[in-house]
C-alpha positions in Angstrom: 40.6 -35.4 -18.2 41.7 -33.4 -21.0 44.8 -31.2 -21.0 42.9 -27.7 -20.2 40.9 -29.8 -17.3 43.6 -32.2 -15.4 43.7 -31.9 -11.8 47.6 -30.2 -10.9 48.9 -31.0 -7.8 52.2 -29.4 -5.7 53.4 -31.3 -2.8 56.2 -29.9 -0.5 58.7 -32.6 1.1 57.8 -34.9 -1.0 60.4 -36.8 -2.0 59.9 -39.8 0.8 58.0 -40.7 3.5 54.2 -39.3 3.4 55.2 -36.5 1.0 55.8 -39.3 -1.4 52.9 -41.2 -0.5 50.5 -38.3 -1.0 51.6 -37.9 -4.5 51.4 -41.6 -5.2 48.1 -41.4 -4.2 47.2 -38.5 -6.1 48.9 -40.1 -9.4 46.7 -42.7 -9.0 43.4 -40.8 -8.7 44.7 -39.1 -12.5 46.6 -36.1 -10.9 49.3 -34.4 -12.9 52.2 -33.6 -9.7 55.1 -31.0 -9.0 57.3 -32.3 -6.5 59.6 -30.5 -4.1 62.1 -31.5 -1.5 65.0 -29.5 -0.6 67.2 -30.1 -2.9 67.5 -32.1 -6.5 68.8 -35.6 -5.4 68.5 -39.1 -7.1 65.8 -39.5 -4.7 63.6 -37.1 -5.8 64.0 -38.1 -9.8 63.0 -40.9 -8.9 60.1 -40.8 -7.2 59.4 -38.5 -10.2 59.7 -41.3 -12.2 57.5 -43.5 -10.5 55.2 -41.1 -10.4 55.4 -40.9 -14.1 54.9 -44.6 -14.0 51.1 -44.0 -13.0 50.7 -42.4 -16.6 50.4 -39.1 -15.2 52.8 -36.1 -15.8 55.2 -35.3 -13.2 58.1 -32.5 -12.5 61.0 -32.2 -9.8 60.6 -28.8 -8.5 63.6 -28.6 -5.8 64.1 -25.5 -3.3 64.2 -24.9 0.3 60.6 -23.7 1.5 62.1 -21.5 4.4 63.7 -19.9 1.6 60.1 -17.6 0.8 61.9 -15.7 -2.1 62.0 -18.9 -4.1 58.3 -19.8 -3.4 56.4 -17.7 -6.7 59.5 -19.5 -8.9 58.8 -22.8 -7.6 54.9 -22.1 -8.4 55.8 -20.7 -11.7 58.1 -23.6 -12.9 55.2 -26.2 -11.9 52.7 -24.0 -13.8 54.4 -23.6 -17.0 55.8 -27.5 -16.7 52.0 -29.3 -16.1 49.5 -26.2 -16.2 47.3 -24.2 -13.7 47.6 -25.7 -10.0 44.3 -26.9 -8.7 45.7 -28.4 -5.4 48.3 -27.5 -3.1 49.8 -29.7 -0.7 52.1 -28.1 2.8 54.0 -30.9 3.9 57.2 -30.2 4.3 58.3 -30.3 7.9 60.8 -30.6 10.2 61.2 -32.1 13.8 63.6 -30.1 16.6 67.2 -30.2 16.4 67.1 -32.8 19.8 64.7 -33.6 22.0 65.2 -32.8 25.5 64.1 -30.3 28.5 61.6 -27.3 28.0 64.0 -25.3 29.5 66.9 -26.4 27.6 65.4 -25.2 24.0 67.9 -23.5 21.7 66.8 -20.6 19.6 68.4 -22.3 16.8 66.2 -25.1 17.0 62.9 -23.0 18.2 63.4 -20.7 14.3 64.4 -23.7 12.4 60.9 -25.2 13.1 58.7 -21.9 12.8 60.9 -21.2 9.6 59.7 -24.5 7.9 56.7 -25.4 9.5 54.8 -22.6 10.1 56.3 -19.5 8.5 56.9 -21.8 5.2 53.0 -22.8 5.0 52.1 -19.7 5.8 53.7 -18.1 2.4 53.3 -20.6 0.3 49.6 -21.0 1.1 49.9 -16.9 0.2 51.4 -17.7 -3.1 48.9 -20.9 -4.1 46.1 -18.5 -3.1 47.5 -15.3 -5.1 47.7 -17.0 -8.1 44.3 -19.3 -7.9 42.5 -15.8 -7.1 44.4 -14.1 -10.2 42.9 -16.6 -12.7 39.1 -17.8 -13.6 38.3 -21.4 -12.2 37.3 -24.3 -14.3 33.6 -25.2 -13.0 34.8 -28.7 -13.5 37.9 -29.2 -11.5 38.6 -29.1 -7.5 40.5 -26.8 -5.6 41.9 -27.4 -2.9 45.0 -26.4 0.1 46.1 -29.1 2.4 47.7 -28.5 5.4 49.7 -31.2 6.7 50.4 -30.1 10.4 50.9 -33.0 13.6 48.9 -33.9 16.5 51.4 -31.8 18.3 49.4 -28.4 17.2 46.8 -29.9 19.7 49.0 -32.2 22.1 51.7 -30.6 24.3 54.9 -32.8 24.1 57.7 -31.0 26.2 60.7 -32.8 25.5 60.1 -31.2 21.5 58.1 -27.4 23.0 59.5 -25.8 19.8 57.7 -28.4 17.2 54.2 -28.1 19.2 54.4 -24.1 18.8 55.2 -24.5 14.7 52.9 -27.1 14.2 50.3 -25.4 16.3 51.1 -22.3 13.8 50.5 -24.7 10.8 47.1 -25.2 12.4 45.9 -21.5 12.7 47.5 -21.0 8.9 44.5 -23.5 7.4 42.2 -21.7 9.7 42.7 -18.5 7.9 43.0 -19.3 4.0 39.8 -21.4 5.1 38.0 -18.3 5.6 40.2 -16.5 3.2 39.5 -18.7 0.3 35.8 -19.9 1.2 33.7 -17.2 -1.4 36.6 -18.6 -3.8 35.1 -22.3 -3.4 38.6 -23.3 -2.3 38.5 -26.2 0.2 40.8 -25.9 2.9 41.9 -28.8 5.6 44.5 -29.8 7.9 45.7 -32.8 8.3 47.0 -33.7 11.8 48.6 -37.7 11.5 49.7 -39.1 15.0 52.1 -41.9 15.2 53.0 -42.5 11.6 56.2 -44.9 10.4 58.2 -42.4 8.6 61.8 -42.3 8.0 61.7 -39.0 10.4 60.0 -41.1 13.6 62.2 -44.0 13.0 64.3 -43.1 16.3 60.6 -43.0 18.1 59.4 -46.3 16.5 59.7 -48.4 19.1 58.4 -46.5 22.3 55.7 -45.1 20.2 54.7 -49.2 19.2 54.9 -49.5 23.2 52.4 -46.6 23.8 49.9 -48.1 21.5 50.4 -51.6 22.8 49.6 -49.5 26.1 46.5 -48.0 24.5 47.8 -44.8 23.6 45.7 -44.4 20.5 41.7 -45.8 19.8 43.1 -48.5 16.9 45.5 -50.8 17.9 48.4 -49.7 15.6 50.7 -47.0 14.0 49.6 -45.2 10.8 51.0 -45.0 7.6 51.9 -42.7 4.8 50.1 -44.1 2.8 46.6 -43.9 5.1 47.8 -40.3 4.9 47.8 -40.4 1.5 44.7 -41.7 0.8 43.1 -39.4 3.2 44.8 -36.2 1.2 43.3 -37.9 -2.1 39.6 -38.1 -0.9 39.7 -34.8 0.1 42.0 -32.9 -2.8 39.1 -34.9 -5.2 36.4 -33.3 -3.1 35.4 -36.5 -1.7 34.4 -34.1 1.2 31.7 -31.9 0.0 30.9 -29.4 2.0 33.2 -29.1 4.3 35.9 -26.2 4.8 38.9 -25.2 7.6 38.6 -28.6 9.3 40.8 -30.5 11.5 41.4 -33.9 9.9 43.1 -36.0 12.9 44.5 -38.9 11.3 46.0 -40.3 14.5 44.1 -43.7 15.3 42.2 -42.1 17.9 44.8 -40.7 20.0 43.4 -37.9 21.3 40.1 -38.7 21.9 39.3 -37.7 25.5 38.4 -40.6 28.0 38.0 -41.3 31.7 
């Protein structure tokens, strides 16, 4: 791919864990990638420079996505560092403050999840889509938003209420830019993983091995970011032609009805 024609790709949270492993991916397939997490750490230069590694270009682009008046900056520093974004990845995401009762939810917990995992997505799928409409696409790239929501917008776990509403938000957000961005030939999915070995379910690890030992999910075994990854990398190359505001459940199985 030439400069004027390279595939540009933004991933949020993406400095570990399946952020991370999405971008690998999509270094791999020839993708140029802006990175975020949170902050600027030595963790996120890094994994820009193994990104970089791939022969690919590669940019930090810290800032907190609850923060929405940062979100057109973040954009615009990607843009001018790597060129025009063809891809746009939500993953960023955050689990509740403690698990526990239904009843025992704290407001501070309940906002903290709809502020990053739904009302985030939600604007910065406003801002990818504001400035792809603004601008004339190249006939031989792929466009794409990802939504990377949980099992829990479709499963109801009580002891974590306040994650199932945001992520079931999430969900309804990739609905809408699907049929928002459809005339525009912009793909949109989202991509709900199950039981995935991530710094952020390390606490979980081991009763979620026992629930799949149990039978719990279809294939005997807990994802990975990487199976994520790959996943996000079929479909951000449009891998999956014809195809627009699915549900991609990348969760073994889990929830496949049976009696």
């Amino acid at each position: 791919m030439t400069v004027k024609t390279r595939q540009v790709a933004f991933i949020t949270g993406g400095a570990r864990g399946i952020g991370f492993e999405i971008a690998a991916k999509l270094a791999q397939a020839g993708f140029d990638i802006a990175l975020n997490d949170y902050q600027d750490s030595a963790t996120l230069q890094a994994s820009v420079a193994r990104l970089e590694g791939w022969g690919v270009n590669a940019v930090a682009i810290p800032g907190d996505v609850a923060d929405i008046s940062l979100h057109d900056r973040m954009l615009a520093r990607a843009e001018n560092a790597l060129g025009p974004l063809t891809t746009f990845v939500n993953n960023a995401g955050v689990s509740v403050t403690s698990r526990g009762d239904l009843l025992d939810v704290t407001p501070e917990s309940y906002d903290r999840c709809q502020a990053v995992n739904a009302r985030a997505t939600f604007f910065l799928c406003q801002a990818f889509a504001r400035r792809l409409l603004a601008r004339t696409c190249q006939p031989e790239l792929h466009y794409s938003l990802i939504v990377v929501s949980s099992s829990n917008a479709s499963a109801a776990s009580i002891n974590r209420g306040e994650y199932c509403v945001s992520k079931a938000g999430a969900a309804m957000v990739a609905k809408l830019f699907a049929a928002r961005l459809a005339q525009a030939g912009v793909q949109v999915f989202d991509i709900q993983p199950g039981l995935i070995v991530t710094e952020m379910t390390q606490p979980s690890l081991a009763m979620y091995q026992q629930r799949v030992d149990e039978g719990l999910t279809l294939l005997p075994e807990l994802g990975t970011p990487a199976q994520i990854g790959t996943i996000v990398t079929t479909l951000a190359s449009g891998g999956m032609p014809y195809l627009t505001g699915q549900v991609i459940s990348a969760d073994g199985g889990m929830l496949v009805p049976r009696f």
